[in-house]
C-alpha positions in Angstrom: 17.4 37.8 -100.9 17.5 35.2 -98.3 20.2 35.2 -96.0 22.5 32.1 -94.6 22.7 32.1 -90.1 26.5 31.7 -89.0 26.3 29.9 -85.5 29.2 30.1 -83.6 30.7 27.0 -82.4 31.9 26.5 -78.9 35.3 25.8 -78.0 33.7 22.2 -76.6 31.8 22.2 -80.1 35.3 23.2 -82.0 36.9 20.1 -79.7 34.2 17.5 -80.9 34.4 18.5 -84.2 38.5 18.0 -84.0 38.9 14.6 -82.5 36.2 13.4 -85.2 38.3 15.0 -88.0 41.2 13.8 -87.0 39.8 10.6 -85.8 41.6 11.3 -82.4 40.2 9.9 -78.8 41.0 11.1 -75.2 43.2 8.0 -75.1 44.8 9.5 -78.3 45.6 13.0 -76.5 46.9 11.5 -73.2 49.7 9.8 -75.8 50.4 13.0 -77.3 50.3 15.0 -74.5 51.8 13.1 -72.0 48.7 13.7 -69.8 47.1 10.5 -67.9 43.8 9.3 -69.6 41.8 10.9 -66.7 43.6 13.9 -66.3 42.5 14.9 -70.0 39.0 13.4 -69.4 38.9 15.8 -66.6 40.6 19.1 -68.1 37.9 18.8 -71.7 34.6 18.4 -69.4 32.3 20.4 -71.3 31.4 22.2 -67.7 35.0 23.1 -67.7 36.8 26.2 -69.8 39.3 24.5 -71.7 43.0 24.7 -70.8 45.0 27.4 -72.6 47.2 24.6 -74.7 43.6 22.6 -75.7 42.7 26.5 -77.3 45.8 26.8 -78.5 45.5 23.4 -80.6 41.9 24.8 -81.5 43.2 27.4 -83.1 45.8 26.1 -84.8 43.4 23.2 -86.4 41.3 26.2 -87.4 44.4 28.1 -89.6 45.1 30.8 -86.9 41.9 32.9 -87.9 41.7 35.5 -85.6 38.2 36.3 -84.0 36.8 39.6 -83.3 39.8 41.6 -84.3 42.6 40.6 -81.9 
């Protein structure tokens, strides 16, 4: 019985995949958030960790599944 690989997505991979569901932009989030254009452009950098509020929108898109137990 063949078996089907789960790959875990990054947070940076979870991001992408957001703004293209919710056909959002940087611009889109500097609205929202009251954040300049560059300042969000800076704080999602995918050589960056992404800021606590970014995760917390993360997992809120995702339903509020918890990972590894916690």
């Amino acid at each position: 019985m063949g078996y089907i690989k789960t790959q875990l997505m990054t947070n940076h991979q979870k991001l992408k995949a957001l703004l293209k569901d919710r056909g959002l932009s940087y611009h889109d989030i500097s609205d929202i958030t009251g954040h300049s254009y560059n300042s969000v452009k800076s704080m999602l950098q995918p050589n960056k960790e992404l800021p606590r509020w970014m995760k917390l929108v993360l997992f809120v898109w995702e339903g509020g599944k918890k990972e590894n137990g916690h």
